[in-house]
N, C-alpha and C positions, 0 to 999 in steps of 0.2 A: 300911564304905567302903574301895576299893582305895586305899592310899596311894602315892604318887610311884612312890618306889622300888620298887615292885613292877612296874613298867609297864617293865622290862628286857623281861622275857620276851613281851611282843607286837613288838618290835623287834628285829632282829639285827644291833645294834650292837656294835661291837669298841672305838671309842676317840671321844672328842670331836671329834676330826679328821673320825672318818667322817660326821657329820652337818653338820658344818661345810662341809666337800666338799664333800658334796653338793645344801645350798640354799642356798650362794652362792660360782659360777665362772662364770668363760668371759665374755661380756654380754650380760649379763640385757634382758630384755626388758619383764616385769612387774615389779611391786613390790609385794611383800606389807610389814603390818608387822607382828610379834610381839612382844609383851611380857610374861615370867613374872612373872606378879602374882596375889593371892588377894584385890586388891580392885576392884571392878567399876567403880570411878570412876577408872581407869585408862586407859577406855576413850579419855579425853582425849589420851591417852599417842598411840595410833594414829591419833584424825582428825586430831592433830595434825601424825604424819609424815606420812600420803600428803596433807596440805593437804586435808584435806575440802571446806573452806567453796570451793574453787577447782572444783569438780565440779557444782556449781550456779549458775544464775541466780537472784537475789537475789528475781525476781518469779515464778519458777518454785512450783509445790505438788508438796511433797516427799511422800513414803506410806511411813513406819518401817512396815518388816512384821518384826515378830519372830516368831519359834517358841514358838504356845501350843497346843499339837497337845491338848493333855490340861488337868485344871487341878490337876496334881504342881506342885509346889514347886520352884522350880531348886536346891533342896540334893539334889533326887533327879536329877538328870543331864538332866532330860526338858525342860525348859523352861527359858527364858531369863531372864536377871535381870533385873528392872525397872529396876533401877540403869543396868542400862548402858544403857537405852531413854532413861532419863529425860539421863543423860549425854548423847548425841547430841542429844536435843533443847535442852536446854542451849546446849550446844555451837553449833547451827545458829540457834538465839535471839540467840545474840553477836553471831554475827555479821552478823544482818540479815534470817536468813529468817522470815518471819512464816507462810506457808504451809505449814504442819507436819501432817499427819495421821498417826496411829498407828492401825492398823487389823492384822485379823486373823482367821481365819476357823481352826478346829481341827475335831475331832472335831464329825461334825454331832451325834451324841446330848449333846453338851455345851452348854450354855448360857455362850455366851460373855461377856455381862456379869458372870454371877458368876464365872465362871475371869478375869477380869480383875480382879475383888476378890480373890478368893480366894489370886493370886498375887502381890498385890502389886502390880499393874500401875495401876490406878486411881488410886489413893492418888502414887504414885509421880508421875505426869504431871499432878495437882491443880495443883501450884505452877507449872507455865507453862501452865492454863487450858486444857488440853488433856484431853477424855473418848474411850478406847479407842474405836473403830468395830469394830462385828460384821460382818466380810464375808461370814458366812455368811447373814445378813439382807437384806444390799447386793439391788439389783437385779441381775439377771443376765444377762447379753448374750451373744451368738454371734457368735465370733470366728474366721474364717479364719486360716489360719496359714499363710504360703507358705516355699514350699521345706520343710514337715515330709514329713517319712519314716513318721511312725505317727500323728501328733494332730493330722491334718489339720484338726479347728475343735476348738472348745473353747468350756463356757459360764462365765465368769467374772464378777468381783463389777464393776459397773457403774467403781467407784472407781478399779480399776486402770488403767481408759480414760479417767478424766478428769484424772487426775495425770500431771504431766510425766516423773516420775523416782521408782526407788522405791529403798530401801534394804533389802536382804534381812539379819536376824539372824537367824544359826541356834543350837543348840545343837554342841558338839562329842559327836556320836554316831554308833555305827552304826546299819546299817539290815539288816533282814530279805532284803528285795530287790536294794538299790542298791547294797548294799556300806556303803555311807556316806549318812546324809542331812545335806545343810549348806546351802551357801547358794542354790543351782542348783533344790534341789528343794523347799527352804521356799518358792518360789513358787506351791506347789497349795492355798497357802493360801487361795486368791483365787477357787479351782474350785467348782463345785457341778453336777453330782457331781462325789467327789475318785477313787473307786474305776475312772474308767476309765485312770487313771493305769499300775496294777496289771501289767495285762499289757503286754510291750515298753517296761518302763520307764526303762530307759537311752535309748532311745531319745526315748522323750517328754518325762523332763528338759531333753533338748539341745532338741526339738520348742518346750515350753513358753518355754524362755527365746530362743527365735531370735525371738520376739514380745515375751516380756516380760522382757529381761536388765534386773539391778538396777544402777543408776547407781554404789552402795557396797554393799559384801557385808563384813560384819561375823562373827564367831564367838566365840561365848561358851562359851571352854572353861578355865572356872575349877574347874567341876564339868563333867565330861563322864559321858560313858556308852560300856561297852565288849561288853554285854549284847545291849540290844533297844530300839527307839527309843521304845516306851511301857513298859518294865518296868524299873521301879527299882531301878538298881544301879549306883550312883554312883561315878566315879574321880576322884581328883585331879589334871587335869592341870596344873593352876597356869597359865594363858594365855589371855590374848585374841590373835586375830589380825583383821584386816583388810587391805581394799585396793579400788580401780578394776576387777578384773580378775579378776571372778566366779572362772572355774575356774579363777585363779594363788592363789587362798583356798581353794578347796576342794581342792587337791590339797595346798598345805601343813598343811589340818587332815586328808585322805587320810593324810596320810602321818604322822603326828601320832596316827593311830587306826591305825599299823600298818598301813595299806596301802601298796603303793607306785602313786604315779599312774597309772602306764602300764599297770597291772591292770585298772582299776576303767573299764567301760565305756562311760559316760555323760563323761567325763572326758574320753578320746581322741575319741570322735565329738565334743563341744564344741569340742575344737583342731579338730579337722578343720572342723567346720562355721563355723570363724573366729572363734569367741566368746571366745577366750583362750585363756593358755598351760597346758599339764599339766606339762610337760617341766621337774623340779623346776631343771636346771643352766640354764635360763634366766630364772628366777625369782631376782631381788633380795630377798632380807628385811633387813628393816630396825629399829631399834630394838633391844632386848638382843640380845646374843652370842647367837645360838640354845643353844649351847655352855650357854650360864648358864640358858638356859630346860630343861636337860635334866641340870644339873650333880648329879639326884640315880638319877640314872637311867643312866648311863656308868660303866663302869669302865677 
């Protein structure tokens, strides 16, 4: 496993300052929060700055869609912790929401009940009487998509249309294709088929969430990946982030996996198309010093 300090060299950082800089000046528009942590039940740490429980109605049905693309273990960078699943749900029980579904659709050769055991997931959502849904089972509907550029309809899991609001968890990883997969694009979780995604996929990202953007975009990068979005090769990033403002989270985990936003495709078409901000200096983060989220990794 890459440890911290090895992760200089995807980065061309010079001094603490320069990452300080650069994800918080000027006035901010969005608000991410990060917090360097190695335990998943931290996750409290972040619904608690951007005020989650404020992002919903109390009679609203909420859809936790985490990232079980495979059924790898989240100690291998590929999947998400059930901790931090079971954490929001927690979280969102406190406060009132009774309508909670966690659902998820992966690899179709995969059988999703047992990647839901297998990973932990099951077991985890037990004590607030909550059983994972297989979206790739769901019923499946045809969905126009207006103003798309490339995924003009799309056939998705029935559930995504009957929920008011969803929350997308990603893994912190990259991707073959997109550069990066995180919160924007764990939304194909829902698709069936997932592969016509493949070609013009920057495009269909931004496509896919101009219908279905997630009310809360979460990232689970305790363990990430710097490899391949299914092949196991786990880093240590030490961090959760979140926030309200899909691609102002996926560009501070962009940028977090070494890219910088304004590279990365599917990212700038999202700003353009109005879904949020990429443009790290007008992003707010909030919660630890980024400085301290990076303090083994600067010189």
């Amino acid at each position: 496993m890459i440890q911290t300090h090895e992760l200089l060299r995807y980065r061309n950082i010079n001094s603490p300052k320069t990452i300080l800089s650069i994800l918080v000046k000027h006035t901010p528009m969005s608000k991410v929060s990060l917090h360097s942590t190695t335990d998943p039940h931290d996750i409290t740490k972040i619904l608690r700055d951007i005020h989650a429980e404020n992002c919903f109605d109390t009679n609203e049905t909420i859809l936790i869609k985490p990232n079980y693309v495979t059924d790898d273990l989240p100690s291998t960078g590929i999947t998400v912790d059930p901790a931090i699943v079971a954490g929001i749900v927690a979280y969102l029980q406190d406060h009132g929401f009774k309508n909670v579904i966690v659902g998820e659709g992966g690899m179709t050769n995969y059988d999703m009940p047992s990647v839901f055991e297998k990973v932990g997931l099951t077991d985890a959502l037990r004590p607030y009487g909550i059983t994972p849904v297989d979206l790739n089972s769901d019923e499946m509907v045809e969905v126009v998509i207006n103003s798309a550029t490339a995924l003009k309809k799309v056939t998705v899991a029935r559930t995504y249309l009957e929920v008011d609001a969803i929350i997308s968890i990603s893994k912190l990883k990259v991707h073959s294709l997109a550069d990066v997969t995180l919160c924007m694009k764990n939304m194909m979780g829902g698709l069936n088929p997932k592969n016509i995604m493949h070609n013009r996929i920057h495009e269909k990202i931004v496509d896919l969430n101009r219908r279905f953007v997630p009310r809360l975009s979460i990232i689970d990068g305790i363990v990430g990946n710097l490899c391949h979005e299914t092949v196991c090769s786990p880093v240590e990033f030490n961090v959760i982030a979140g926030g309200t403002d899909v691609v102002a989270v996926d560009s501070v985990g962009a940028y977090l996996l070494g890219y910088e936003p304004s590279n990365v495709e599917y990212l700038v078409r999202a700003k353009d198309a109005g879904l949020g901000e990429c443009k790290l200096g007008n992003i707010t983060v909030v919660g630890d010093d980024p400085v301290y989220c990076f303090s083994e990794t600067v010189v």
